[in-house]
C-alpha positions in Angstrom: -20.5 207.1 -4.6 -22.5 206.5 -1.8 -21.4 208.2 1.8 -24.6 207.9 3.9 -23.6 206.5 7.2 -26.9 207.2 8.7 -28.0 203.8 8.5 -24.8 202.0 10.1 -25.8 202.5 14.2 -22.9 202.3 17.0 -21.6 198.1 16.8 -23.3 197.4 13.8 -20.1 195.6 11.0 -20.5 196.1 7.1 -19.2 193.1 4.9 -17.6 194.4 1.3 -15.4 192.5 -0.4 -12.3 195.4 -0.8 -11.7 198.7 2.2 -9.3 201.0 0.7 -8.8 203.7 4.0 -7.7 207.0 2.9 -9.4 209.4 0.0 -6.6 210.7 -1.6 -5.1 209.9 -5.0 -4.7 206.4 -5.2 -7.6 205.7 -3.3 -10.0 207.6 -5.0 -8.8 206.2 -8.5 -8.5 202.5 -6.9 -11.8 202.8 -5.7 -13.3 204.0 -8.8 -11.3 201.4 -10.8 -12.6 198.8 -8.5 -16.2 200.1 -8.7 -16.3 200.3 -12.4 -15.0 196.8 -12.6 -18.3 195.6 -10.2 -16.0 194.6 -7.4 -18.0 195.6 -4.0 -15.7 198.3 -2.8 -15.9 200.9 0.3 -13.4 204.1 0.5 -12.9 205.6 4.1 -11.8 209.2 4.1 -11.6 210.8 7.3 -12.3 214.4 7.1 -15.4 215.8 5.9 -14.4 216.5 2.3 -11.5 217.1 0.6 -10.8 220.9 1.0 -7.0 220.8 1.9 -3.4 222.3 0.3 -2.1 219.0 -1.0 1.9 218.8 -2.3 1.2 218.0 -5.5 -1.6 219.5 -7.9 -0.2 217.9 -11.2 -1.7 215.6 -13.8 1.1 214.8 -15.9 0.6 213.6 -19.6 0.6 210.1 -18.6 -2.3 210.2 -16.3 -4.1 212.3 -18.8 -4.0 209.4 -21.3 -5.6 207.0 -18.5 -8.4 209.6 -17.4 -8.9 209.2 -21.4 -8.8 205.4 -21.8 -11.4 205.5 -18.8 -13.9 207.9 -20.8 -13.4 210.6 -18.1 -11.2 213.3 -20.0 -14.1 215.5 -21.6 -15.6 215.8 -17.9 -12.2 216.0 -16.4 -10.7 219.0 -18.7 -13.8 221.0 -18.3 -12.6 221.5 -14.8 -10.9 224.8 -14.2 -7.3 224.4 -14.9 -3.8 225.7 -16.2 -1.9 223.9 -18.8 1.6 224.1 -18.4 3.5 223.0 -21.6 7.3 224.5 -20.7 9.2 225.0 -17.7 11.5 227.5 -17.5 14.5 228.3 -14.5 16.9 230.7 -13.6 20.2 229.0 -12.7 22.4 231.6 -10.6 20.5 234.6 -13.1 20.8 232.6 -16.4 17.3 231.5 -18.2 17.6 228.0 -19.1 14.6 226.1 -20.6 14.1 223.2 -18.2 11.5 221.1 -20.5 9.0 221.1 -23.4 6.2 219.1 -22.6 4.8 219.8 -26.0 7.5 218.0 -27.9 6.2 215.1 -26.8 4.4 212.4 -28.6 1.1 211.8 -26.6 -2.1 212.8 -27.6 -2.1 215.6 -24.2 1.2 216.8 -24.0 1.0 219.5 -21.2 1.0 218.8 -17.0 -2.8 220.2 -16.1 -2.5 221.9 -12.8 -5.4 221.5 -10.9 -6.3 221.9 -7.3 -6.2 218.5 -5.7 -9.8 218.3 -4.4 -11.3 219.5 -7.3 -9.6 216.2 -8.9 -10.7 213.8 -6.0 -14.4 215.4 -5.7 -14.7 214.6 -9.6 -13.3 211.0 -9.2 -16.5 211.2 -6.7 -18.8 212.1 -8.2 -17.6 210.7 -11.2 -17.9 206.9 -9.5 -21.7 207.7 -8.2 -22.6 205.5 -11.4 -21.5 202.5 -10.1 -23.6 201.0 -7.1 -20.4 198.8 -6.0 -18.8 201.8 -4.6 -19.2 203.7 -1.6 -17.5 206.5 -0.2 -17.8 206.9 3.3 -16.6 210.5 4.6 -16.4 211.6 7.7 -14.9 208.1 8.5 -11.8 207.4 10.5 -9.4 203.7 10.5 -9.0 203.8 13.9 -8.0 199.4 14.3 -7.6 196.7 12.3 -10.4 193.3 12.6 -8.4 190.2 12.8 -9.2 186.5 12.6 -5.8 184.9 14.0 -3.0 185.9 11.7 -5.7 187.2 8.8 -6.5 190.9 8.4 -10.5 190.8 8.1 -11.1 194.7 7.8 -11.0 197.8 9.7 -12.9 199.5 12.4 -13.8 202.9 11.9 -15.3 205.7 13.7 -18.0 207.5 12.0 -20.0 210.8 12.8 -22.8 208.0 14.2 -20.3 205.9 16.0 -18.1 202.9 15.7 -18.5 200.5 12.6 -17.3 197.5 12.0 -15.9 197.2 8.2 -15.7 193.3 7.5 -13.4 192.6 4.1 -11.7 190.2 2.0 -8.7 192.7 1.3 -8.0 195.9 3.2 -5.6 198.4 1.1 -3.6 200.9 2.9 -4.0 204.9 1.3 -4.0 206.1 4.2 -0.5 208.4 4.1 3.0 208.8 6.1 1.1 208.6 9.3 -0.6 205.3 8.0 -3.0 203.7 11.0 -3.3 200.7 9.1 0.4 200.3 8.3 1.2 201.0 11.8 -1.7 198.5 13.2 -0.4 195.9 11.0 3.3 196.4 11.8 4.5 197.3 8.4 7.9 199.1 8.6 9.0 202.0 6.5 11.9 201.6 4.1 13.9 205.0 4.4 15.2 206.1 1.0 17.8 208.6 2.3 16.0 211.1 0.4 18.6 214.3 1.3 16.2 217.3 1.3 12.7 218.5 2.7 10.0 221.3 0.9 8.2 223.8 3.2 5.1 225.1 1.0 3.5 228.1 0.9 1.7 230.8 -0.7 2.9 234.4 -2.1 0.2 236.6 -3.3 0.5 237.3 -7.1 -0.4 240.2 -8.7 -2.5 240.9 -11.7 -0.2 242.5 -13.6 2.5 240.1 -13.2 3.8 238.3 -16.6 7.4 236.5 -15.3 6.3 233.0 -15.0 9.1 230.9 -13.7 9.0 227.8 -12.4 12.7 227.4 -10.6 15.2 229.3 -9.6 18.1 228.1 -8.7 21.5 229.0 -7.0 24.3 227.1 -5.4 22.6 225.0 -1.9 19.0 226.6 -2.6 16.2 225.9 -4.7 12.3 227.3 -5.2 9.5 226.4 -7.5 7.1 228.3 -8.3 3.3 227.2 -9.3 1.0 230.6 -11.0 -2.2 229.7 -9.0 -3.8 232.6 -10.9 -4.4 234.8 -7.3 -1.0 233.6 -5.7 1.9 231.8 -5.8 2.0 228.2 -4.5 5.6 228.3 -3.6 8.0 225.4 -2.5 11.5 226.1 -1.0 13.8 223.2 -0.7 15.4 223.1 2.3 18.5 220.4 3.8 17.1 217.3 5.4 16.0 217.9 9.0 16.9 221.9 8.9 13.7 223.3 9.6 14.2 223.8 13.1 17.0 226.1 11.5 15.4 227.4 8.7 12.4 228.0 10.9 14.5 230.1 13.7 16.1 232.4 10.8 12.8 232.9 8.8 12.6 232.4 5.1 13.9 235.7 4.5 16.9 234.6 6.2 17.4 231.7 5.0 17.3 232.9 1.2 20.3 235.2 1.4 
């Protein structure tokens, strides 16, 4: 995938027939779908790569099948990784399995955890094959083009200036704080979902063997991911009591 904006000055417009704005997931896979299928595609990810903690770091059996319908599973497994086949949680001190992945029938029954860049920089470079796609890093949304009540494409701020991205469809990927949905004047359907997660990290050490990935007691919850190093931890919390949780530390807030 292509990402050299040296070439666009300040004011100049691009003309592609899809802009997908935002690198993450679904826009690195839709682009590379697109791509592959000769569509003239552009993804605009903001930041400068794709170094960040994400929420979720899990390729589930499903997905595994698709990275191996699209001939990308040899490449994609060689990748540093940690198969996870059972989960097992402690309910109020009792062991209880929670699933066995490797009862299932699927040719890759386990969930490969895997850092989330290290996933988005091999759908990258993965999709450098395919001259109808271009990555553009570095490379902000910051406005929507419009021709009267048509969405023509985006305008973006890159490291050389602003840019003009002319296109027949412009796809949102762009996350919660979506410019594009917010330029547009899309409104968000609240599900009611009841609780939030506050991440973090506990450092692991290398003698440890318990690997459990909930526990569970009456109004709290944590998951557990074995990063290898450290802990990638997630504490479920009530909806909108972080403030609270926040004032009485985590320590306080598990007892």
């Amino acid at each position: 995938m292509k990402s050299d904006t040296s070439q666009l000055p300040q004011g100049s417009s691009v003309k592609v027939r899809c802009c997908i704005v935002g690198g993450g997931p679904a826009g690195m896979m839709l682009g590379y779908l697109l791509g592959r299928a000769g569509i003239d595609v552009v993804v605009l990810e903001k930041h400068a790569d794709f170094f960040r903690d994400f929420r979720g770091d899990t390729v589930h059996p499903s997905t595994l099948e698709v990275m191996d319908e699209l001939g990308l599973i040899d490449g994609f497994l060689k990748l540093p990784h940690q198969r996870l086949e059972k989960m097992d949680g402690l309910f109020g001190g009792t062991p209880v399995r929670i699933a066995d992945l490797s009862r299932l029938r699927t040719k890759y029954p386990f969930i490969a955890f895997m850092p989330q860049w290290d996933f988005l920089n091999f759908l990258r470079e993965a999709g450098q094959r395919f001259a109808s796609l271009k990555v553009m890093m570095n490379t902000e949304a910051v406005d929507l083009i419009r021709r009267g009540e048509t969405i023509a494409g985006v305008r973006a701020n890159t490291p050389d200036g602003i840019v003009d991205i002319e296109a027949d469809l412009t796809i949102a990927c762009d996350g919660r704080h979506s410019t594009v949905r917010l330029r547009s004047g899309l409104e968000v359907e609240e599900i009611g979902a009841p609780m939030d997660v506050l991440w973090f990290r506990v450092g692991r050490k290398a003698n440890e063997t318990e690997n459990v990935f909930a526990r569970v007691e009456p109004g709290k919850m944590m998951i557990t991911f074995d990063r290898g190093d450290y802990w990638q931890c997630a504490y479920v919390i009530a909806k909108g009591q972080y403030d609270a949780v926040k004032a009485r530390g985590i320590a306080g807030a598990a007892r």
